[in-house]
MDTraj code that builds the backbone (N, CA, C; nanometers):
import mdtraj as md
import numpy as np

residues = "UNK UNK UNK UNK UNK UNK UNK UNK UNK UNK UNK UNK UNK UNK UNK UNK UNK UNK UNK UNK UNK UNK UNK UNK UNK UNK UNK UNK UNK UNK UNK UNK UNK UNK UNK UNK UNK UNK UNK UNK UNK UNK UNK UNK UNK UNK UNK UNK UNK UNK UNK UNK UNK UNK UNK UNK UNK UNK UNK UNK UNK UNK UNK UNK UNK UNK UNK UNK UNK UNK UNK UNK UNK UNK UNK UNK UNK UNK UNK UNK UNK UNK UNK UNK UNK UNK UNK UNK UNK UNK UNK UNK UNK UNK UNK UNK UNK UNK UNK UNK UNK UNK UNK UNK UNK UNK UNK UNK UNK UNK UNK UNK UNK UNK UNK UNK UNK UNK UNK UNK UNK UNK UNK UNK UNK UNK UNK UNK UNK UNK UNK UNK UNK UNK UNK UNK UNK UNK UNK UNK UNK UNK UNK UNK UNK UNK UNK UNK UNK UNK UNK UNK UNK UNK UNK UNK UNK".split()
xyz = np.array([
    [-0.8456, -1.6625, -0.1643],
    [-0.8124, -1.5318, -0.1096],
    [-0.7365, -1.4533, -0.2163],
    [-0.7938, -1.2909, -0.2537],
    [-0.7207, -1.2300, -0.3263],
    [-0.6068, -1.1227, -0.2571],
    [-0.5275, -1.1282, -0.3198],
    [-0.4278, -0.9792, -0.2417],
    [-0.4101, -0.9201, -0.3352],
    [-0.4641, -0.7564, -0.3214],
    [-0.4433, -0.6621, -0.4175],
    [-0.3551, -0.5995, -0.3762],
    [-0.2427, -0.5372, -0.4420],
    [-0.1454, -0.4516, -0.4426],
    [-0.0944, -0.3599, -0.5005],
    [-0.1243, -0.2221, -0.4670],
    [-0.1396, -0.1076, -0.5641],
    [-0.0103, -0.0239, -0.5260],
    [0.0682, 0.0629, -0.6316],
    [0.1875, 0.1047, -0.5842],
    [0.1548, 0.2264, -0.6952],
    [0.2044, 0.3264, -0.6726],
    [0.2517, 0.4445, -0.7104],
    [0.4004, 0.4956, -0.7340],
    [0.4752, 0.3961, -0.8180],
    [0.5914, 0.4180, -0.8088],
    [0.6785, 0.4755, -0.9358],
    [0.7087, 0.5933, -0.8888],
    [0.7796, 0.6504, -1.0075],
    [0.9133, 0.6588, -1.0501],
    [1.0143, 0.5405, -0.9761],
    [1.1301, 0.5215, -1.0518],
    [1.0967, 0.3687, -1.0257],
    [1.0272, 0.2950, -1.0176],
    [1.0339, 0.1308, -0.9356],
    [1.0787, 0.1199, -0.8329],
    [1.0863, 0.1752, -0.7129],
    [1.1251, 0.1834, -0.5789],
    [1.0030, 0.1187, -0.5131],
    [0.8916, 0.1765, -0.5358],
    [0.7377, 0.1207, -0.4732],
    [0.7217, -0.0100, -0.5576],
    [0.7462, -0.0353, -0.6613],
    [0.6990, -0.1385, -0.7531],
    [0.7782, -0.2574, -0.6706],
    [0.9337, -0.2461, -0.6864],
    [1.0067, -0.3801, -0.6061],
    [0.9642, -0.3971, -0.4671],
    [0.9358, -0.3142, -0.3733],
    [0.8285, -0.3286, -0.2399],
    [0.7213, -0.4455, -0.2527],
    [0.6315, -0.3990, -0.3536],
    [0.4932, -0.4530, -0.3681],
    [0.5518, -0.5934, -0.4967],
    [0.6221, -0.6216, -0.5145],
    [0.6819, -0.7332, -0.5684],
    [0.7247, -0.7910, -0.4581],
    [0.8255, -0.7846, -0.3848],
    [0.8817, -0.8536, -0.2682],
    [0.7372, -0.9136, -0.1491],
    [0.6777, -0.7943, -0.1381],
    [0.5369, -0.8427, -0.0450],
    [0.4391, -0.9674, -0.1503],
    [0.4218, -0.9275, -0.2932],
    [0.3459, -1.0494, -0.3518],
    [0.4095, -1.1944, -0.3318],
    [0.5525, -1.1865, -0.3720],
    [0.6323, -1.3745, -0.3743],
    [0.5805, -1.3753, -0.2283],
    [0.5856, -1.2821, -0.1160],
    [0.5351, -1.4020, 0.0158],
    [0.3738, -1.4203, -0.0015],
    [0.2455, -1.3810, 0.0047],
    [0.1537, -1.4499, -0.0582],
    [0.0743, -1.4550, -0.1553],
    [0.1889, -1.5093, -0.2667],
    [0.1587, -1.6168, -0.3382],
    [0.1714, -1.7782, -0.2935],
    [0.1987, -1.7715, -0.1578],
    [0.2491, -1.8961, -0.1561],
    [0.1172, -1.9623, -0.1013],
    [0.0310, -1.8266, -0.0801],
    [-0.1192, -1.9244, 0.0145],
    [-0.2431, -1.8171, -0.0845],
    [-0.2478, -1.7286, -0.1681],
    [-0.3052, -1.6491, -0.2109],
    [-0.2631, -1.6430, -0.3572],
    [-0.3541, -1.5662, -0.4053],
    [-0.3955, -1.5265, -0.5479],
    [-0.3293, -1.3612, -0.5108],
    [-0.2333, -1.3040, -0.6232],
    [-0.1464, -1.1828, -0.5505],
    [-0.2189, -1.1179, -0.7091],
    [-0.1778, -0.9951, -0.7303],
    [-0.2511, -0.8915, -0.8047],
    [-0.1770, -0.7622, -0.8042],
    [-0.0687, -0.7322, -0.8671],
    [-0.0019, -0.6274, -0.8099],
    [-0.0158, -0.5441, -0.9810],
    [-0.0378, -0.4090, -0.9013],
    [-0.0512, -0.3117, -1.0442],
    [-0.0126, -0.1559, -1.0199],
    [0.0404, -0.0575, -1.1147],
    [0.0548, 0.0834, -1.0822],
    [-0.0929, 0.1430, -1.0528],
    [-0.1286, 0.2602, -0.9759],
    [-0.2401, 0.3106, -0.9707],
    [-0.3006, 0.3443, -1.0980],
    [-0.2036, 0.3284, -1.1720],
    [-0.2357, 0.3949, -1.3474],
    [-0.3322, 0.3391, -1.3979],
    [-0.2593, 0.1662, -1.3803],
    [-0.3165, 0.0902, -1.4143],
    [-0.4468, -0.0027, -1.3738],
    [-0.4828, 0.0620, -1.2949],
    [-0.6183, 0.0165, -1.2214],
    [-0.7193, 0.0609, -1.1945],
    [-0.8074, 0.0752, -1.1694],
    [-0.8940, 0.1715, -1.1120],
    [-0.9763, 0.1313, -0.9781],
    [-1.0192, 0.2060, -0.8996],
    [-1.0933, 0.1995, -0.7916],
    [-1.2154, 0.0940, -0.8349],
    [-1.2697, 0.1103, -0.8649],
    [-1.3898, 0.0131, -0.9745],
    [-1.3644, -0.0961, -0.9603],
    [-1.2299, -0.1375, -1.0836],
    [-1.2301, -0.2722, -1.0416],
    [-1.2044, -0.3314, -0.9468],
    [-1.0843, -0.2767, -0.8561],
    [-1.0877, -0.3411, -0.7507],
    [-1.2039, -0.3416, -0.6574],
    [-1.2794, -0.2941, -0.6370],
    [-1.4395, -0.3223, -0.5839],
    [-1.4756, -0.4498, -0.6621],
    [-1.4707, -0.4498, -0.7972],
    [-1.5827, -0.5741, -0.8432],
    [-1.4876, -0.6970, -0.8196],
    [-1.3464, -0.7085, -0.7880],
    [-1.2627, -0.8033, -0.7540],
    [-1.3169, -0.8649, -0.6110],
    [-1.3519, -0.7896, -0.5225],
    [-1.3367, -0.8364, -0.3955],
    [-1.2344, -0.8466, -0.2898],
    [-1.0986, -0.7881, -0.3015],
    [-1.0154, -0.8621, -0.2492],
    [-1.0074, -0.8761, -0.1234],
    [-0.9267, -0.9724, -0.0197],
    [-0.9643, -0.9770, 0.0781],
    [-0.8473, -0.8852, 0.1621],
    [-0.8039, -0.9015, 0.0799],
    [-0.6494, -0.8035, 0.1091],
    [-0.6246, -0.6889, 0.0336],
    [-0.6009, -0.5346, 0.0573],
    [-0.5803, -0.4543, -0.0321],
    [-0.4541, -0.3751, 0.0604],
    [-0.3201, -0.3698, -0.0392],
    [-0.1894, -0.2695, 0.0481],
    [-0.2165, -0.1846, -0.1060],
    [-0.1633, -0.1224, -0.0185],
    [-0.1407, 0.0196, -0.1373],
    [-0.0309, 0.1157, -0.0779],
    [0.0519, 0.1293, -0.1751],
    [0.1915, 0.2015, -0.1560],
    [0.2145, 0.3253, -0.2196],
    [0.2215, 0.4104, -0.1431],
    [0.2480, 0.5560, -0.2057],
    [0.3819, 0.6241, -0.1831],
    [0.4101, 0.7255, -0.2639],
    [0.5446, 0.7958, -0.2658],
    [0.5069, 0.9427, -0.1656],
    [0.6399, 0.9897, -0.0847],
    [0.6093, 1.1129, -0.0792],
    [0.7098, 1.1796, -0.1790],
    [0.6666, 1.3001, -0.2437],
    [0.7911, 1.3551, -0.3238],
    [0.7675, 1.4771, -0.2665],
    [0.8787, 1.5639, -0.3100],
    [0.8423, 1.6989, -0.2814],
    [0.8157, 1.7375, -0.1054],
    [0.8084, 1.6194, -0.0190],
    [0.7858, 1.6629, 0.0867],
    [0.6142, 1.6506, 0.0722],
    [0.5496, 1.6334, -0.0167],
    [0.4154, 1.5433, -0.0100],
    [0.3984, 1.3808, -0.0322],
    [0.2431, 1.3995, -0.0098],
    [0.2554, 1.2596, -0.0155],
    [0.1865, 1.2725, -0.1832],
    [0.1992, 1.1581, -0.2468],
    [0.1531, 1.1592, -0.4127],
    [0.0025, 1.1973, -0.4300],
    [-0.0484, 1.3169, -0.4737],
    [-0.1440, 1.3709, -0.4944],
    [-0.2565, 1.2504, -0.5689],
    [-0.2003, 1.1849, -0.7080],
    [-0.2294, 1.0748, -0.7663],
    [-0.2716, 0.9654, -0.6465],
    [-0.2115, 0.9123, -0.5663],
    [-0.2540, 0.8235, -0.4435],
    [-0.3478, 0.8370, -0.3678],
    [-0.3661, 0.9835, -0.3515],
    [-0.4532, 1.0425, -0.2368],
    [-0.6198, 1.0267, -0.3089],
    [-0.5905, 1.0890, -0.4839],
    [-0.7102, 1.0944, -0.5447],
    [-0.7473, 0.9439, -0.5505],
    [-0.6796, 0.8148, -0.5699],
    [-0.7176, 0.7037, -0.5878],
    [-0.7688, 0.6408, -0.4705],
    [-0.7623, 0.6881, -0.3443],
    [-0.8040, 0.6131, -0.2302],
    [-0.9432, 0.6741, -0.2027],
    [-0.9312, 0.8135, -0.2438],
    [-1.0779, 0.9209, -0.2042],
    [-1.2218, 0.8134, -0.3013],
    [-1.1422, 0.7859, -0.4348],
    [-1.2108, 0.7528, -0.5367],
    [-1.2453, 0.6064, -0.4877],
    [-1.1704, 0.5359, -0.4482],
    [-1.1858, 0.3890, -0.3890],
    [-1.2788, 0.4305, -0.2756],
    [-1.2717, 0.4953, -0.2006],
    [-1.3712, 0.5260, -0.0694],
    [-1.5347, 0.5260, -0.1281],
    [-1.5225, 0.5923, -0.2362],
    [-1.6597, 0.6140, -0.2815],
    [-1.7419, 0.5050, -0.3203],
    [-1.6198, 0.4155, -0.4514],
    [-1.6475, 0.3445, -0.4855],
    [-1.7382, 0.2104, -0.3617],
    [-1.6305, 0.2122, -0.2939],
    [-1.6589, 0.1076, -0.1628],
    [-1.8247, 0.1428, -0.1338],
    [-1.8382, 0.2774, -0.0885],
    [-1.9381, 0.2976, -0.0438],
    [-2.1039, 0.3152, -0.1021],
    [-2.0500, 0.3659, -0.2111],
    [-2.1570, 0.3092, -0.3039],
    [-2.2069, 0.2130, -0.3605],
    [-2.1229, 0.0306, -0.3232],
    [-2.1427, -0.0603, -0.3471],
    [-2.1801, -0.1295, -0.2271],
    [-2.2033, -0.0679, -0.0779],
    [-2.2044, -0.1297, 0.0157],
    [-2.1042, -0.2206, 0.0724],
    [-1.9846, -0.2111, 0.0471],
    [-1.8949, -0.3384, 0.0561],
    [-1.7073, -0.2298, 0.1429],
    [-1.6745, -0.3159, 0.2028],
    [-1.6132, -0.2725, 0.2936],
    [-1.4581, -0.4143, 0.2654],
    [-1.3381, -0.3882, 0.2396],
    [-1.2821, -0.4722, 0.2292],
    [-1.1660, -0.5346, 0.3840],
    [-1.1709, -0.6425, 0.3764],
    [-1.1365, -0.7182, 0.5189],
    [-1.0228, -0.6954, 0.5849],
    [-0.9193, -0.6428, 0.5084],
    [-0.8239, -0.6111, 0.5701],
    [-0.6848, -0.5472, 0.4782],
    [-0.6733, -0.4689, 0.5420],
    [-0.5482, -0.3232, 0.4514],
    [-0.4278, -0.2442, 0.5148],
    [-0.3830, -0.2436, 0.4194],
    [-0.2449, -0.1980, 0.4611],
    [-0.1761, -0.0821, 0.3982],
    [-0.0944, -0.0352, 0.4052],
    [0.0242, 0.0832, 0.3107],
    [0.1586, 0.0729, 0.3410],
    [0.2089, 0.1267, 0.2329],
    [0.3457, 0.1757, 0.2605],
    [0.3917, 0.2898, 0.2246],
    [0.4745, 0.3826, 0.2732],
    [0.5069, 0.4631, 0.2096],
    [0.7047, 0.4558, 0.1535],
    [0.7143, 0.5023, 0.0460],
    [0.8599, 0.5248, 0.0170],
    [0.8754, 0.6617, 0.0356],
    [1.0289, 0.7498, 0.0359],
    [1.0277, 0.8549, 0.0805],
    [1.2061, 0.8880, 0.0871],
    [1.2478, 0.9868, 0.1458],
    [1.3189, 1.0279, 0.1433],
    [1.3820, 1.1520, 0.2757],
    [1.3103, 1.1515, 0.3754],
    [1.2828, 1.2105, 0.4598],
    [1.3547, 1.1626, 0.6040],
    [1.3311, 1.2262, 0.6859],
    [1.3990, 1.1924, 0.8403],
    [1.3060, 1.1616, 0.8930],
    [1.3264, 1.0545, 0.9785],
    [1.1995, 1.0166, 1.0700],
    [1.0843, 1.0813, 1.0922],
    [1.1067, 1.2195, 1.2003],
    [1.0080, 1.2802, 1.1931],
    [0.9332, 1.3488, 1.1158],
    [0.9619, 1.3782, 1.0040],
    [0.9015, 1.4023, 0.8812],
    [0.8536, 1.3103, 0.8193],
    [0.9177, 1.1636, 0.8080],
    [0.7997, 1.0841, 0.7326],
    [0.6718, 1.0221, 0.8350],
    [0.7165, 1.0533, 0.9442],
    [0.5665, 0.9932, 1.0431],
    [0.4593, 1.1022, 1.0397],
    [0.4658, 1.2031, 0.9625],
    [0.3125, 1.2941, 0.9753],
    [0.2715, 1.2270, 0.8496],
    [0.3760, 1.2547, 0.7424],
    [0.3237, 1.1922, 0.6093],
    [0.2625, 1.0888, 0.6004],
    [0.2879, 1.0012, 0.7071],
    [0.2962, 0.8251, 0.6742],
    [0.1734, 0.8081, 0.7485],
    [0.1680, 0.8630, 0.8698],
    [0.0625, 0.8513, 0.9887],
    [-0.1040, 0.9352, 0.8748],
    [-0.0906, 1.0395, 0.7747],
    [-0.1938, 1.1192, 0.7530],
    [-0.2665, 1.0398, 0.6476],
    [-0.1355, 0.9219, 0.5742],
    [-0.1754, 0.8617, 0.4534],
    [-0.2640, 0.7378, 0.5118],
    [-0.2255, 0.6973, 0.6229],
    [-0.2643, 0.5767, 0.6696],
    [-0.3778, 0.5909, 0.7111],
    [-0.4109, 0.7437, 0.7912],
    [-0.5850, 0.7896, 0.8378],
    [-0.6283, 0.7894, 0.7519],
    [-0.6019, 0.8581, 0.5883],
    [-0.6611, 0.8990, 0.4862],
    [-0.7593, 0.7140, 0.4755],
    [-0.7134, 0.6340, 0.4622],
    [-0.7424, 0.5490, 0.4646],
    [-0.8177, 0.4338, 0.5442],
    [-0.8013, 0.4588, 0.7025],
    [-0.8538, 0.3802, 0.8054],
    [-0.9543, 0.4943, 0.8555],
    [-0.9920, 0.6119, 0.7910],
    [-1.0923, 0.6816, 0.8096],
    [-1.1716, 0.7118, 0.7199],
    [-1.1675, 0.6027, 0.6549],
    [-1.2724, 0.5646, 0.5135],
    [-1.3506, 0.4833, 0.5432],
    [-1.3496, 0.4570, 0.6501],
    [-1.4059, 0.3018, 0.7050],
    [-1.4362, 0.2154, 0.5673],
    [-1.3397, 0.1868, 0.5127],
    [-1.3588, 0.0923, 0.3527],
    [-1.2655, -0.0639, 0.4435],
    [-1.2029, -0.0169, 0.5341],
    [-1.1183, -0.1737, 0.5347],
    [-1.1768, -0.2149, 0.7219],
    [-1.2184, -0.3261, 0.6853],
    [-1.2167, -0.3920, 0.8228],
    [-1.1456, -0.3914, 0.9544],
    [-1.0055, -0.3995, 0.9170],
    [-0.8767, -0.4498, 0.9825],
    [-0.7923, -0.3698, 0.9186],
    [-0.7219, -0.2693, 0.9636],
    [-0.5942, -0.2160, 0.9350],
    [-0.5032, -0.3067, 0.9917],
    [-0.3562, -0.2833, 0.8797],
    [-0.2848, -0.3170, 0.9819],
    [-0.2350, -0.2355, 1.0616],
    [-0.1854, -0.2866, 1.1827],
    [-0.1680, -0.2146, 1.3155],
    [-0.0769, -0.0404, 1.2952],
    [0.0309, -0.1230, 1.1792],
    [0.0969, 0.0203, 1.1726],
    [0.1296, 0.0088, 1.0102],
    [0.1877, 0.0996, 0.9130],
    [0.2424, 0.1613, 0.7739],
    [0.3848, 0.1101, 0.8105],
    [0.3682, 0.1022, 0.6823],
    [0.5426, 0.0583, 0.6315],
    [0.6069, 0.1095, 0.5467],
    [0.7271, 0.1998, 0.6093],
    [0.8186, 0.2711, 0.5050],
    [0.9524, 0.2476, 0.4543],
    [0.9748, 0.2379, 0.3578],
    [1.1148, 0.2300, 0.3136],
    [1.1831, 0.3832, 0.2434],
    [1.3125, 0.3683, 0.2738],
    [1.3742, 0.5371, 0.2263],
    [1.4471, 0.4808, 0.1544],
    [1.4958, 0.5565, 0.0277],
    [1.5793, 0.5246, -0.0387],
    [1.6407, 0.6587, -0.0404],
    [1.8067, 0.6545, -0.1393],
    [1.9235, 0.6891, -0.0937],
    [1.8752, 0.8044, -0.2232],
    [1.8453, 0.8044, -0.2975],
    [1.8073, 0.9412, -0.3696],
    [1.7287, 0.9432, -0.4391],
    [1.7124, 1.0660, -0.5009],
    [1.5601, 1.0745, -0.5894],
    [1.5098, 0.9649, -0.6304],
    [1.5833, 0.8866, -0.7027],
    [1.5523, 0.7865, -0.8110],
    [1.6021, 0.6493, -0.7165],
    [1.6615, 0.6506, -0.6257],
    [1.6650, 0.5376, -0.5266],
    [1.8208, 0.5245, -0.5354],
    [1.8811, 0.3947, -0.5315],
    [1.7798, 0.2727, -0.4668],
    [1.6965, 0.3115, -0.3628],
    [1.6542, 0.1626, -0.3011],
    [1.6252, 0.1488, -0.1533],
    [1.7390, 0.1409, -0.0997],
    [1.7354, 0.2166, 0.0666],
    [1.8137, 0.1587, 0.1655],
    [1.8637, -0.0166, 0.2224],
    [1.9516, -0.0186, 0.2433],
    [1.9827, -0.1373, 0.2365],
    [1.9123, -0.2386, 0.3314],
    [1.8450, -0.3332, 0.3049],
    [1.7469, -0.4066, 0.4238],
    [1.6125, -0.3758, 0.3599],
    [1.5886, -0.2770, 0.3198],
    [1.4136, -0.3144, 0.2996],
    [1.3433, -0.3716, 0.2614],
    [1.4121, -0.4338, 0.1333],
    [1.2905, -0.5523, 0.0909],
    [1.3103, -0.6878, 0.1807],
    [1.4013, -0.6691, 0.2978],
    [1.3788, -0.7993, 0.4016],
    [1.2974, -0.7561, 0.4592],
    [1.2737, -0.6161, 0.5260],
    [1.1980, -0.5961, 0.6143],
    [1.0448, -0.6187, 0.5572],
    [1.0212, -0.5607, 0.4467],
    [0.9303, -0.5661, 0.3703],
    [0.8724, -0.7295, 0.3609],
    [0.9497, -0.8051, 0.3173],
    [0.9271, -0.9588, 0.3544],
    [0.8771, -0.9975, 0.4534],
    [0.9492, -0.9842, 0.5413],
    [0.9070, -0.9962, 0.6924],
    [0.7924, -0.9514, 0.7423],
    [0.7483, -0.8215, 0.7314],
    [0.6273, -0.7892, 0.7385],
    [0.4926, -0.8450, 0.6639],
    [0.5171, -0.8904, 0.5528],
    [0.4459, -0.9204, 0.4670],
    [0.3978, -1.0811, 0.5296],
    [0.5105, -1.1554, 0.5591],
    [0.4809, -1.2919, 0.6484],
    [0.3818, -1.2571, 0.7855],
    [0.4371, -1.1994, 0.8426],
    [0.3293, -1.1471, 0.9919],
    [0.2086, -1.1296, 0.9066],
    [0.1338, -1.0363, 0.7991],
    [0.0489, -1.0351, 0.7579],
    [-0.0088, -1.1769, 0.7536],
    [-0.0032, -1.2608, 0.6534],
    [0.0094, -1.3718, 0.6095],
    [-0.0624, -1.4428, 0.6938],
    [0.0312, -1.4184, 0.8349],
    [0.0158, -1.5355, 0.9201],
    [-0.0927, -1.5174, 1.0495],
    [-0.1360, -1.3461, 1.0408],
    [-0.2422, -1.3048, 1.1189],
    [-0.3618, -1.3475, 1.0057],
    [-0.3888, -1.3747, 0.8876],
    [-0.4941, -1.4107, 0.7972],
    [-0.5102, -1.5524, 0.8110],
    [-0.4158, -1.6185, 0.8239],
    [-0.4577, -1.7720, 0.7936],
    [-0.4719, -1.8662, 0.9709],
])
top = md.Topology()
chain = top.add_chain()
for i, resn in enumerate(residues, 1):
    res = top.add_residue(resn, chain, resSeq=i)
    for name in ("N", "CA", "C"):
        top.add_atom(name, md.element.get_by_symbol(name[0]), res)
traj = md.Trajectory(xyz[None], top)
């Protein structure tokens, strides 16, 4: 089993997320974690994975323009290869009040489960806020982040 993990993170706020979610499976999986920079839609198609999270920033009160183009581009990709991957997830980081990050978080997550590219969403997005521009995270998230990442885990195996 592969787990791909794609982050968009522009101070390492998204990067330590998608680090904290890889150490939990690695412990039953092959983990794969990279910036959107560094990847492309492409390969992850010719990878297969069986798992794909992908973590985006909102800045500005958007969500990362860069993220949005990489999932449109992954959609295509998917679809032009016939292949649909088994099960997916997101997160978003942010800076926002509740109700402001649930349109963001909720539009990023359709952007995605209305690609019909993933089998199985998970049920809901996962956000962490951090305390300013450049962060940190709020205190607790990479447990929560853990934690979630185990429930994943443990609905796969």
């Amino acid at each position: 089993m592969l787990v791909r993990i794609i982050h968009d993170s522009q101070y390492g706020n998204g990067k330590m997320l998608a680090e904290s979610m890889g150490k939990v499976f690695e412990q039953k999986a092959e983990v794969k974690i990279a910036h959107i920079k560094d990847v492309t839609p492409k390969q992850v198609v010719e990878e297969e994975p069986t798992v794909l999270i992908i973590g985006t920033a909102v800045r500005m009160f958007m969500v990362s323009n860069a993220s949005k183009k990489w999932i449109k581009n992954l959609i295509k990709e998917l679809k032009d290869a016939g292949k649909q991957i088994p099960y997916g997830a997101v997160f978003v980081t942010h800076m926002l009040n509740k109700k402001r990050i649930e349109k963001k978080g909720n539009r990023f997550y359709e952007l995605i489960k209305s690609g019909n590219i993933v089998k199985t969403m998970h049920p809901e997005w996962l956000e962490a806020q951090v305390e300013g521009i450049e962060g940190p995270l709020k205190p607790g998230s990479i447990e929560r982040f853990t934690a979630e990442s185990e429930k994943i885990l443990q609905n796969l195996l």
